[in-house]
ZADREN-584088 format. One record per residue: x, y, z of N, C-alpha, C, O in turn; residue number from 1; residue in one letter. Coordinates in Angstrom, 2 decimals, always signed. Example, Ala and Ser with C-alpha at 12.3 -4.5 7.8 and 13.67 -1.06 7.14 Angstrom:
ZADREN-584088
     nc1     nc2     nc3    cac1    cac2    cac3     cc1     cc2     cc3     oc1     oc2     oc3  nr rest
  +13.19   -5.69   +7.80  +12.30   -4.50   +7.80  +13.20   -3.30   +7.80  +14.24   -3.32   +8.46   1    a
  +12.85   -2.25   +7.08  +13.67   -1.06   +7.14  +12.90   +0.03   +7.87  +13.41   +1.14   +8.04   2    s
//
This chain:
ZADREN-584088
     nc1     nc2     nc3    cac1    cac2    cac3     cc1     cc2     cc3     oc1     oc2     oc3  nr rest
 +115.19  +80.51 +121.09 +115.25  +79.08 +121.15 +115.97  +78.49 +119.93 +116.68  +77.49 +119.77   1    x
 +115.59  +79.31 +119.24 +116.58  +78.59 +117.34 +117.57  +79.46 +117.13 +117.97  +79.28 +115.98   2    x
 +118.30  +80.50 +117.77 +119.53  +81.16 +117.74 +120.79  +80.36 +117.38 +121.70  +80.57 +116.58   3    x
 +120.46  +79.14 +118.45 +121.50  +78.24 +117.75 +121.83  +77.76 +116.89 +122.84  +77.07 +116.96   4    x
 +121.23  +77.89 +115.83 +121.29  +77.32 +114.16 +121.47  +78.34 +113.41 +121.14  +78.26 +112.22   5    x
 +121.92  +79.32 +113.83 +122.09  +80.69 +112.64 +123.53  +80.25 +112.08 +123.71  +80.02 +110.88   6    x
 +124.30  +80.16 +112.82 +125.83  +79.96 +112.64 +126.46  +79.15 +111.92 +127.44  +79.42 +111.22   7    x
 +125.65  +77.57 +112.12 +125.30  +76.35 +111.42 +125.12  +76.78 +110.39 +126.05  +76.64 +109.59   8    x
 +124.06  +77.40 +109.97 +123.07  +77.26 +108.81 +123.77  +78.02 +107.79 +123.71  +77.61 +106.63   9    x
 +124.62  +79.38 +108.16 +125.61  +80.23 +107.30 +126.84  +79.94 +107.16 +127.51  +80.64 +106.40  10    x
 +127.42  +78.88 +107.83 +128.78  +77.69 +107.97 +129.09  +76.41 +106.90 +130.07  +76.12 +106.21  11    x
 +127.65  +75.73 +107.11 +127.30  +74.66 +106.19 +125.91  +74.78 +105.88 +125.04  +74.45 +106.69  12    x
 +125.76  +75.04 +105.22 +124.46  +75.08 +104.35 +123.96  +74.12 +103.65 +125.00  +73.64 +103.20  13    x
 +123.12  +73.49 +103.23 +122.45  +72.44 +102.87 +122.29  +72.69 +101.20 +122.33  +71.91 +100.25  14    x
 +122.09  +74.08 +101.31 +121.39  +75.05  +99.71 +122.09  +76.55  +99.86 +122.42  +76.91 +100.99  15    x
 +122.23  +77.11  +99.12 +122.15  +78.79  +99.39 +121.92  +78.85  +97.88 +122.49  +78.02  +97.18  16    x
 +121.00  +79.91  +97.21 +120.34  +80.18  +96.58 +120.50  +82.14  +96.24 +119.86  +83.01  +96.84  17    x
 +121.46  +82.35  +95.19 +121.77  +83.81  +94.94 +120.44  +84.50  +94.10 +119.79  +83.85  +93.28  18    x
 +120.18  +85.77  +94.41 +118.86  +86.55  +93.68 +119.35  +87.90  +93.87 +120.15  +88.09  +94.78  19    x
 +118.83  +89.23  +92.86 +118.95  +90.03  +92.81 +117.19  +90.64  +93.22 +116.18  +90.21  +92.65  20    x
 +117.18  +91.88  +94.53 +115.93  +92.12  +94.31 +116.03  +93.33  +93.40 +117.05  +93.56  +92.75  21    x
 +114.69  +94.30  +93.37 +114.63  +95.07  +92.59 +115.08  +96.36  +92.50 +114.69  +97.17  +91.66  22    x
 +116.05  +96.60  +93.50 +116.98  +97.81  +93.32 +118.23  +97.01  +93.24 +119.24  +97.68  +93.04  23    x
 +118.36  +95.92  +93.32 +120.08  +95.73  +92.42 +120.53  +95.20  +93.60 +121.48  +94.49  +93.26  24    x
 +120.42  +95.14  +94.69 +120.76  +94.38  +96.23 +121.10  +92.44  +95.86 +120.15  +91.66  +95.80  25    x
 +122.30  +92.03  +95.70 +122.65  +90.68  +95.72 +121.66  +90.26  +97.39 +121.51  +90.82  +98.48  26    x
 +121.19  +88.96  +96.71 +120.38  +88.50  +98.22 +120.62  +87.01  +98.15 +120.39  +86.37  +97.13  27    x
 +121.22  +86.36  +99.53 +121.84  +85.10  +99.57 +120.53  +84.56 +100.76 +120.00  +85.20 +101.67  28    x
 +120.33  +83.08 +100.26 +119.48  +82.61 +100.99 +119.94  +81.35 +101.40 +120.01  +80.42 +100.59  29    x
 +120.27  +81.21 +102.57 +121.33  +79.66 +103.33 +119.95  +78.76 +104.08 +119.09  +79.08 +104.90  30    x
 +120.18  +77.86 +103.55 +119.04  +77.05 +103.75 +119.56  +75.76 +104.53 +120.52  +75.29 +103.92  31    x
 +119.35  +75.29 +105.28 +119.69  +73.87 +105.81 +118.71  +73.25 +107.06 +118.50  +73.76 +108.17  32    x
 +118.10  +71.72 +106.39 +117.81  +71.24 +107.59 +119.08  +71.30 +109.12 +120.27  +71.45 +109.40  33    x
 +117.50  +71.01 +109.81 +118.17  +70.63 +111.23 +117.48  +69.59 +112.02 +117.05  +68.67 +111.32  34    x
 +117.28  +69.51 +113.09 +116.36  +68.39 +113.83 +116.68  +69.04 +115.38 +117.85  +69.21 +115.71  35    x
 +115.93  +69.27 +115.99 +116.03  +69.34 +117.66 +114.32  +68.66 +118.33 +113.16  +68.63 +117.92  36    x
 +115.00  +68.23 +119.45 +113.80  +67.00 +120.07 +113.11  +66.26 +119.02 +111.90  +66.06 +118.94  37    x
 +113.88  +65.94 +118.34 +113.19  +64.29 +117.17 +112.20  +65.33 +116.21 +111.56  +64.90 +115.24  38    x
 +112.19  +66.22 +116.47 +111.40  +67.19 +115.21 +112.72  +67.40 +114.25 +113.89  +67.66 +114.54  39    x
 +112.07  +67.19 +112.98 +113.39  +68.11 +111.80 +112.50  +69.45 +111.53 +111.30  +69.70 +111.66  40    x
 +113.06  +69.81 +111.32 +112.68  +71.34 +110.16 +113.38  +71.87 +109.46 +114.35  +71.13 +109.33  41    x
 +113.56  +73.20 +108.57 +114.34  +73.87 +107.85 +114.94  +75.30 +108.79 +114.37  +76.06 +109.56  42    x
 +116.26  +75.21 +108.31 +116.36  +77.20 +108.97 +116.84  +77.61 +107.87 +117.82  +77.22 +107.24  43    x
 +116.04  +78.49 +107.63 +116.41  +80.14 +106.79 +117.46  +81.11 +107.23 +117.66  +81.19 +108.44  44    x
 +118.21  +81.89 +106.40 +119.39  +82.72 +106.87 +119.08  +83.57 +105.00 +119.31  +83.07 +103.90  45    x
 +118.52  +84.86 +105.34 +117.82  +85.36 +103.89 +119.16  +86.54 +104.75 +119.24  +86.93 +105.91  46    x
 +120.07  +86.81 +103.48 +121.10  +87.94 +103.76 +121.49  +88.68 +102.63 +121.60  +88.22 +101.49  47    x
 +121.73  +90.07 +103.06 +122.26  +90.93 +101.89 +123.47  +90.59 +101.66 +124.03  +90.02 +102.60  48    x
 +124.27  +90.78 +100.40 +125.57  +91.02 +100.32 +125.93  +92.09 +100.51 +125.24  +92.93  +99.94  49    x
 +127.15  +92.64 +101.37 +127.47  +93.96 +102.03 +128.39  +94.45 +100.61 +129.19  +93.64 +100.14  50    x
 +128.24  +95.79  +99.97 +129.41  +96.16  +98.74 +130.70  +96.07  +99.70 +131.60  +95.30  +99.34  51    x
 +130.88  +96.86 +101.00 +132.16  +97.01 +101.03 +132.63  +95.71 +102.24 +131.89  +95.64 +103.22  52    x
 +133.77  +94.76 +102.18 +134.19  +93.39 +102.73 +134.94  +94.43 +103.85 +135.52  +95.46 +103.52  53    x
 +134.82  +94.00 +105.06 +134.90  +94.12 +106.47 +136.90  +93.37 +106.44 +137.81  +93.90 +107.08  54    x
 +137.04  +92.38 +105.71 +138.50  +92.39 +106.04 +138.58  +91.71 +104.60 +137.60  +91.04 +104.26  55    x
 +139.97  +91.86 +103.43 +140.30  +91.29 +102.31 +139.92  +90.13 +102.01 +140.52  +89.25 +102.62  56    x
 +138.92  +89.71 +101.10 +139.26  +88.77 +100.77 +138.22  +88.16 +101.00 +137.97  +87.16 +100.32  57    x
 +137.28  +88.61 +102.08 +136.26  +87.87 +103.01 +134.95  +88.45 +102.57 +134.87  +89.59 +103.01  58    x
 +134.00  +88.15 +101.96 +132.62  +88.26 +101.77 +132.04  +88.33 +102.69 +131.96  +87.33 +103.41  59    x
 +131.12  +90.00 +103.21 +130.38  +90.53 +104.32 +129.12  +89.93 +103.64 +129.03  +89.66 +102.44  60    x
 +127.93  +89.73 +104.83 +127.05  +89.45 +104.43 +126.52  +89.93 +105.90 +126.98  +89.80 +107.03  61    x
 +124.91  +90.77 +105.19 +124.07  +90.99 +106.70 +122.73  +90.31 +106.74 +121.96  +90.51 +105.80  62    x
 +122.38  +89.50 +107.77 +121.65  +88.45 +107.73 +120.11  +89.96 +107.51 +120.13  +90.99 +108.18  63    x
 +119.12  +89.68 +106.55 +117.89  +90.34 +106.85 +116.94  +90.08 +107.94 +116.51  +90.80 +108.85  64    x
 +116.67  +88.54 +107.53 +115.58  +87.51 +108.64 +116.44  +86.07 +108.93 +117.24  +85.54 +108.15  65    x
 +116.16  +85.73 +109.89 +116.91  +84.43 +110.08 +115.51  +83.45 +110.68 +114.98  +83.99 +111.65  66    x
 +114.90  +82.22 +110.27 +113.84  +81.63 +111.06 +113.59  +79.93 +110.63 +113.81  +79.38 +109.55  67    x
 +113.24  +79.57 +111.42 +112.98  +78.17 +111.19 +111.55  +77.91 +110.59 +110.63  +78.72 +110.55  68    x
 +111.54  +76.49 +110.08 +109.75  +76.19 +109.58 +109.69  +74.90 +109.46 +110.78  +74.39 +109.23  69    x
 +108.96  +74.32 +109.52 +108.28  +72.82 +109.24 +108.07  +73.34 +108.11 +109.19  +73.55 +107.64  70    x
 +107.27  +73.67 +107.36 +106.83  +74.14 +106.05 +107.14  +73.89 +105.04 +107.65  +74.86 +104.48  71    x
 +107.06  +72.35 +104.01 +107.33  +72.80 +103.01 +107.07  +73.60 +101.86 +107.73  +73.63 +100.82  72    x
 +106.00  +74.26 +102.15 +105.64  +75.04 +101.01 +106.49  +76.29 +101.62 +106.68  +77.08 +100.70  73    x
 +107.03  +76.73 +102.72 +107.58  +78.05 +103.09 +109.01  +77.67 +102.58 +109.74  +78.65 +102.67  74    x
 +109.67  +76.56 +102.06 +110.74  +76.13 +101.50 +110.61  +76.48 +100.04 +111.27  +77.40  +99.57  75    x
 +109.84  +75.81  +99.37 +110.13  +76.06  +97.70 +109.54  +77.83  +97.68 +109.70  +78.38  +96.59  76    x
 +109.08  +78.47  +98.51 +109.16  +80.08  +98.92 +110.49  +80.63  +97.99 +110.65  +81.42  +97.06  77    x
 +111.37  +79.70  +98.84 +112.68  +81.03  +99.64 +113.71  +80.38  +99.03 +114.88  +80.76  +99.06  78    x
 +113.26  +79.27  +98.40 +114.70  +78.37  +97.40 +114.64  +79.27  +95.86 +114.72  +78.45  +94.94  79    x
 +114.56  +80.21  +95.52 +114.25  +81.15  +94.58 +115.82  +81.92  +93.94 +116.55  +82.62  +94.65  80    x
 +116.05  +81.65  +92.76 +117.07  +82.30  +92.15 +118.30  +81.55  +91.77 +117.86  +80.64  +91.06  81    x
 +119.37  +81.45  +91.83 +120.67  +80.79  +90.99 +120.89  +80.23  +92.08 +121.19  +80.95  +93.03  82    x
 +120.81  +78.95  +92.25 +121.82  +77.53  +93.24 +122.96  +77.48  +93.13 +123.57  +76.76  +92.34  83    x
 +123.46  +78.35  +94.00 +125.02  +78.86  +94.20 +125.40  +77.09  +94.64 +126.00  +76.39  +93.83  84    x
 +125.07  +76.68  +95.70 +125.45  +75.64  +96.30 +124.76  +74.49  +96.95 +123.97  +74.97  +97.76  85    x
 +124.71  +73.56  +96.95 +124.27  +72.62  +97.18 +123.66  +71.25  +96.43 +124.15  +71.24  +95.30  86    x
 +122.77  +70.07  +96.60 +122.72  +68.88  +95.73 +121.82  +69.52  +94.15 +120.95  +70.39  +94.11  87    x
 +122.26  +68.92  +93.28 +122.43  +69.10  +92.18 +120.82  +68.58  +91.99 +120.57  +67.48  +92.48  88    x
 +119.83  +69.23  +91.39 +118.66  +68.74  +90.84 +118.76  +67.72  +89.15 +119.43  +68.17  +88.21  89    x
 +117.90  +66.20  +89.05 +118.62  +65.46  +87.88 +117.38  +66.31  +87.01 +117.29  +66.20  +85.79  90    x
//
């Protein structure tokens, strides 16, 4: 039912959030609201960085989990590590 927002969510992102886990694995976390039937929520897109790029130039990435949440506490979760992108905290 939320398949449709994977594409979105790793396209334009709202946040993505870079972390290293504990064997050395770069881990990208694409964060962006959405809204379907007058509900908003968040979708998650938690992905490895692949070492070797699939075509020049182009950054592979393999999605781990992909999922939606009302949740804000399942948000300040997964917003964890260097703010590659998105609104600037004052």
């Amino acid at each position: 039912m939320y398949d449709e927002f994977i594409e979105d969510t790793l396209q334009q992102p709202d946040e993505v959030y870079k972390d290293t886990d504990e064997e050395g694995d770069i881990i990208l976390t694409y964060i962006k609201a959405h809204e379907l039937n007058g509900i908003s929520f968040y979708y998650f897109c938690v992905c490895m960085k692949y070492e070797k790029a699939l075509k020049e130039g182009i950054e592979t990435l393999l999605p781990i989990i992909t999922f939606p949440s009302l949740d804000g506490e399942i948000y300040d979760i997964y917003k964890r590590g260097v703010k590659v992108t998105g609104p600037l905290k004052n």
